[in-house]
MITOR-309710 format. One record per atom (N, C-alpha, C, O): residue number from 1; residue in one letter; chain; atom name; y, x, z. Coordinates in Angstrom, 3 decimals, padded with zeros to 6 digits. Last residue first. Layout:
BEGIN
NUM  a  A  CA  Y  X  Z
...
***
This chain:
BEGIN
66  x  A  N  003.514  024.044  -010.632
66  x  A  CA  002.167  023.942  -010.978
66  x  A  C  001.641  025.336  -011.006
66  x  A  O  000.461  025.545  -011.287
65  x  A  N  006.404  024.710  -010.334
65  x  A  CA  005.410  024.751  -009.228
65  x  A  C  003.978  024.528  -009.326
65  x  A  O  003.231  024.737  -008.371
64  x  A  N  006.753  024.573  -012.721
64  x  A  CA  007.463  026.135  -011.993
64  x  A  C  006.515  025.882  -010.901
64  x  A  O  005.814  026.822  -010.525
63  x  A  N  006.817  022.245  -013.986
63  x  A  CA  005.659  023.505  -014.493
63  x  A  C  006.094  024.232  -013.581
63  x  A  O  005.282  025.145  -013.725
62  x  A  N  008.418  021.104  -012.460
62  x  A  CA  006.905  020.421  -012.080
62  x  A  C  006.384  021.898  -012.800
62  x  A  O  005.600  022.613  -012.176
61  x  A  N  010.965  021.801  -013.031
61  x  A  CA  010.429  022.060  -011.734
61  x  A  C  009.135  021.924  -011.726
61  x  A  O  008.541  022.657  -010.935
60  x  A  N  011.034  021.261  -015.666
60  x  A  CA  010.630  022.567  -015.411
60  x  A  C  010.364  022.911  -013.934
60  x  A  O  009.766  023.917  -013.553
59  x  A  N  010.648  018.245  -015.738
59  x  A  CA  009.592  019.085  -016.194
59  x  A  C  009.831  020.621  -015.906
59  x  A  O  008.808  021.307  -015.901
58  x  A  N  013.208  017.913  -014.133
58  x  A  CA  012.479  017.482  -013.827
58  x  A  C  010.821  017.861  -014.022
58  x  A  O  009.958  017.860  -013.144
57  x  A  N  015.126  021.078  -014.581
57  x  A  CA  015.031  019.690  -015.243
57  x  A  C  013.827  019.261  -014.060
57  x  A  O  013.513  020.075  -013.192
56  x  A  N  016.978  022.549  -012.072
56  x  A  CA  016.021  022.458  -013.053
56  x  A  C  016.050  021.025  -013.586
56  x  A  O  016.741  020.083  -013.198
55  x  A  N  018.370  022.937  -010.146
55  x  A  CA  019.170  023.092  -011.150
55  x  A  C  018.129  023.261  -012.123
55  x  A  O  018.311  024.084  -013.020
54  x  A  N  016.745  022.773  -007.606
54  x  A  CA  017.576  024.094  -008.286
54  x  A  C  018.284  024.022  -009.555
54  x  A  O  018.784  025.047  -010.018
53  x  A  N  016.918  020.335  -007.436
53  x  A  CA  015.757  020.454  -007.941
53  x  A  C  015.501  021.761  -008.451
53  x  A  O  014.641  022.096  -009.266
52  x  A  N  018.492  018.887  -006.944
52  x  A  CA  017.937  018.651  -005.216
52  x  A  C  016.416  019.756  -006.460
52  x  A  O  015.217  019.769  -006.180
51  x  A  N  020.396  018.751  -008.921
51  x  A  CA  020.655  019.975  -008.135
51  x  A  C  019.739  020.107  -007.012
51  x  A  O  019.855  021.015  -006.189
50  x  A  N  019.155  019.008  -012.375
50  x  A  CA  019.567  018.053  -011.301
50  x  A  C  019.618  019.273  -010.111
50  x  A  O  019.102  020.385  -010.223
49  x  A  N  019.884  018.249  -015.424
49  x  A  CA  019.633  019.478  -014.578
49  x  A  C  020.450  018.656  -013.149
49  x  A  O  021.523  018.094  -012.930
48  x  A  N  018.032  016.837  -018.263
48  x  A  CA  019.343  016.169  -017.299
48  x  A  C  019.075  017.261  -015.809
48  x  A  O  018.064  017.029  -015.146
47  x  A  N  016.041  017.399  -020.192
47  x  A  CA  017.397  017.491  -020.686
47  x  A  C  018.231  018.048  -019.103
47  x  A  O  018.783  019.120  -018.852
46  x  A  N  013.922  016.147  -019.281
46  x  A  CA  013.647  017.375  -020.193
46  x  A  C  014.810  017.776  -020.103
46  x  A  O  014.742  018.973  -019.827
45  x  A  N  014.064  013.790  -018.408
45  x  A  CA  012.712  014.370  -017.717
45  x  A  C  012.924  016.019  -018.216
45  x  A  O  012.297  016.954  -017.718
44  x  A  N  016.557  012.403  -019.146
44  x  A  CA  016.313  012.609  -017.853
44  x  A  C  015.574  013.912  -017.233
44  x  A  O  015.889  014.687  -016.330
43  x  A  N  015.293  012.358  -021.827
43  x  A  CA  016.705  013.142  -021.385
43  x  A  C  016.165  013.434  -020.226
43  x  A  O  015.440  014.413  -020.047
42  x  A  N  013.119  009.778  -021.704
42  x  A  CA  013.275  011.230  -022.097
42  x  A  C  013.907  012.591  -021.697
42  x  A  O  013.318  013.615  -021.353
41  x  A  N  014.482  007.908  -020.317
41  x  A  CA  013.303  008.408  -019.977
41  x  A  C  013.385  010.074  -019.825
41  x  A  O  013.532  010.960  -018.983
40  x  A  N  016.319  007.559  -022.773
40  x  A  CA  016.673  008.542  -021.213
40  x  A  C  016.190  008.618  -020.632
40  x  A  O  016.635  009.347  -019.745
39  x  A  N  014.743  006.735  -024.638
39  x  A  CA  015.440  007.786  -024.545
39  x  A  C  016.190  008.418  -023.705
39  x  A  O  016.648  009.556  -023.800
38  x  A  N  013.887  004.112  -023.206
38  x  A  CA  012.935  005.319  -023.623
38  x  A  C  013.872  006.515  -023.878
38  x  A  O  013.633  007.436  -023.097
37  x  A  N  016.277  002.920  -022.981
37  x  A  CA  015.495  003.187  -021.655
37  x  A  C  014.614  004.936  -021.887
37  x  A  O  014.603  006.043  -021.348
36  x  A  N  017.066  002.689  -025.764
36  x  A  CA  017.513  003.535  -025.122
36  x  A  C  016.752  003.999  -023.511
36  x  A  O  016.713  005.138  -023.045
35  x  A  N  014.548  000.896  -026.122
35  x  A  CA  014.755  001.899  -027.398
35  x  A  C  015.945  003.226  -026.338
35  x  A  O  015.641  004.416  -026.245
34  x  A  N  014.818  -001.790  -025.328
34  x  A  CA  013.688  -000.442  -024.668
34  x  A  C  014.119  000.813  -025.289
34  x  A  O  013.888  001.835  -024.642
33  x  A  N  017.804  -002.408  -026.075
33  x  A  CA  017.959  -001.492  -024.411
33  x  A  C  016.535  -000.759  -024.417
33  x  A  O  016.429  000.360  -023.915
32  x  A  N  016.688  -002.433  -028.755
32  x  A  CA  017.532  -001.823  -028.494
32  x  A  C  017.884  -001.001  -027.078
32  x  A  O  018.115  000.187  -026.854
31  x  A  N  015.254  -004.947  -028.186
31  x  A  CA  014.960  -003.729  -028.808
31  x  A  C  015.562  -002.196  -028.406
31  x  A  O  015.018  -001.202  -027.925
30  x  A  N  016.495  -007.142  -027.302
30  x  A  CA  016.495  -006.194  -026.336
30  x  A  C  015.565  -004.932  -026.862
30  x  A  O  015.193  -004.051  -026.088
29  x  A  N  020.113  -006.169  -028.749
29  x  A  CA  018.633  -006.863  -028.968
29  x  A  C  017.594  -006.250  -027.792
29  x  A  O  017.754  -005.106  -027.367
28  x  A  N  022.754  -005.463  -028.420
28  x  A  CA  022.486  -006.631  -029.291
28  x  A  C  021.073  -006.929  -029.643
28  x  A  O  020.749  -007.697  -030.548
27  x  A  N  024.942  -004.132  -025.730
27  x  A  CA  022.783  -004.264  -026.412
27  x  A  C  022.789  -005.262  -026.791
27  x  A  O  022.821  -006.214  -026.011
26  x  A  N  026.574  -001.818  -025.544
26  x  A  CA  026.146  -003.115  -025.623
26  x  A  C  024.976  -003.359  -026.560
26  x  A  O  024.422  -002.957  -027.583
25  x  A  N  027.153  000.563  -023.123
25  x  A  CA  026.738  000.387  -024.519
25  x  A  C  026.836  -001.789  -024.286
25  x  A  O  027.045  -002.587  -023.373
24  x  A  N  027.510  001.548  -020.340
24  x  A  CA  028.769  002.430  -021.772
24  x  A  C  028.439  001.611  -022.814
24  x  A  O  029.281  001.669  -023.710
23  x  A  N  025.740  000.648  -018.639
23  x  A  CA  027.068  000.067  -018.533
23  x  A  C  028.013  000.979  -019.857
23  x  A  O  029.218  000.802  -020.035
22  x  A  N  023.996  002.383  -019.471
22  x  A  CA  023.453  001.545  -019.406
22  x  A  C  025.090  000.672  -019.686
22  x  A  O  025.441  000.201  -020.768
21  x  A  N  024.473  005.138  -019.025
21  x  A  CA  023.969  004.598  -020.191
21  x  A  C  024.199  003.477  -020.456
21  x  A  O  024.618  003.228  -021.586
20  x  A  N  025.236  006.277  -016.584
20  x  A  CA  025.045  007.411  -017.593
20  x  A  C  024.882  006.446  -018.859
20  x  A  O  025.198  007.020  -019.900
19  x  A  N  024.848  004.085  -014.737
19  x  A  CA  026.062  005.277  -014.893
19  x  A  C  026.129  005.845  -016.163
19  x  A  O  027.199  005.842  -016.771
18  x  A  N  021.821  003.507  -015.439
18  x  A  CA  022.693  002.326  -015.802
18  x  A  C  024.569  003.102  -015.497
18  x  A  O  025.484  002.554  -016.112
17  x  A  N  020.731  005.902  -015.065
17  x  A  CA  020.778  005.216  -015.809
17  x  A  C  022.164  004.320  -016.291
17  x  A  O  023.071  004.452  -017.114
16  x  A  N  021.257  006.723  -011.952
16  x  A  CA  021.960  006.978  -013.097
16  x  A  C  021.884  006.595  -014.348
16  x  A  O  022.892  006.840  -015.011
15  x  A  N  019.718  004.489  -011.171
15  x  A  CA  021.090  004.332  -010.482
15  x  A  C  021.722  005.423  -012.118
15  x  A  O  022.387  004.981  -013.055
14  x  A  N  017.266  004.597  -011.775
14  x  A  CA  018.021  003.530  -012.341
14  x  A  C  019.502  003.592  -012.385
14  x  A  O  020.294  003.072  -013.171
13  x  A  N  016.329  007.117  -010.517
13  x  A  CA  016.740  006.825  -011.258
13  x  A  C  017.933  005.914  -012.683
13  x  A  O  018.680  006.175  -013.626
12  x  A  N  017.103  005.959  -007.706
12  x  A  CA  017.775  006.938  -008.067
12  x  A  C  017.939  007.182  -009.318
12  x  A  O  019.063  007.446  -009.745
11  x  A  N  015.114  004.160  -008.032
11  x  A  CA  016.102  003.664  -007.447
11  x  A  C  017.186  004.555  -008.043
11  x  A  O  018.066  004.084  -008.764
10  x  A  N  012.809  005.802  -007.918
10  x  A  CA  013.191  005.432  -008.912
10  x  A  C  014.288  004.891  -009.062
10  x  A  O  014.744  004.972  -010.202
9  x  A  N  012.990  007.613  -005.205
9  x  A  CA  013.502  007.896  -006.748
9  x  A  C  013.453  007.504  -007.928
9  x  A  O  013.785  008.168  -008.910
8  x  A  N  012.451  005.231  -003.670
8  x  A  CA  013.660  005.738  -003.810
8  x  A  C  014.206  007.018  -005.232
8  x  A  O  015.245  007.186  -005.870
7  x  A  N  010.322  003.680  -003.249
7  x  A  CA  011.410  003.451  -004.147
7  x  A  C  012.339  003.932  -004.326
7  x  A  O  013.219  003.423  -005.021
6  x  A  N  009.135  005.130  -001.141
6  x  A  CA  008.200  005.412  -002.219
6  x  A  C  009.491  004.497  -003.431
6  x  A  O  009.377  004.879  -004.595
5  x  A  N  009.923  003.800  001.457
5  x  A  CA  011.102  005.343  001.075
5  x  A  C  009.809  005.592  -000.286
5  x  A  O  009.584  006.801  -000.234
4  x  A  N  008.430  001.557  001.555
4  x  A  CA  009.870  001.071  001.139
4  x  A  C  010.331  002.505  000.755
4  x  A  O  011.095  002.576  -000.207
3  x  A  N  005.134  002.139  000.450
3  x  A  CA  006.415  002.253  001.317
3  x  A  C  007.475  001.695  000.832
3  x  A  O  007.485  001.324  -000.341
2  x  A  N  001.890  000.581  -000.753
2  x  A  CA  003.456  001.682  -001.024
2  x  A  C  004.259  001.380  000.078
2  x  A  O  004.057  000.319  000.667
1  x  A  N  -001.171  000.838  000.000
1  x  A  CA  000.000  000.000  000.000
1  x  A  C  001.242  000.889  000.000
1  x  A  O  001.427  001.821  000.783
***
């Protein structure tokens, strides 16, 4: 059974999402919002250098510690 502190980085996610993306655009289909979700999926995981993480991406922390 999950926790209430097990929502928090997605929470976190969303949070920049909808900063970073979500509130800048208008979505004339909801094609369109999966179409960007997926692309900041993306960003996020490869691109977006976060600081609780040294200033790694999300994938280079996970290979650095694998």
């Amino acid at each position: 059974m999950g926790k209430c502190i097990d929502n928090a980085p997605i929470e976190s996610f969303f949070g920049h999402f909808k900063t970073e993306s979500y509130h800048l655009k208008k979505y004339r289909t909801y094609d369109e919002l999966v179409t960007d979700v997926e692309t900041y999926i993306d960003f996020y995981n490869t691109q977006r250098y976060q600081a609780k993480l040294n200033n790694l991406t999300p994938f280079e922390f996970r290979n650095q510690v694998a």
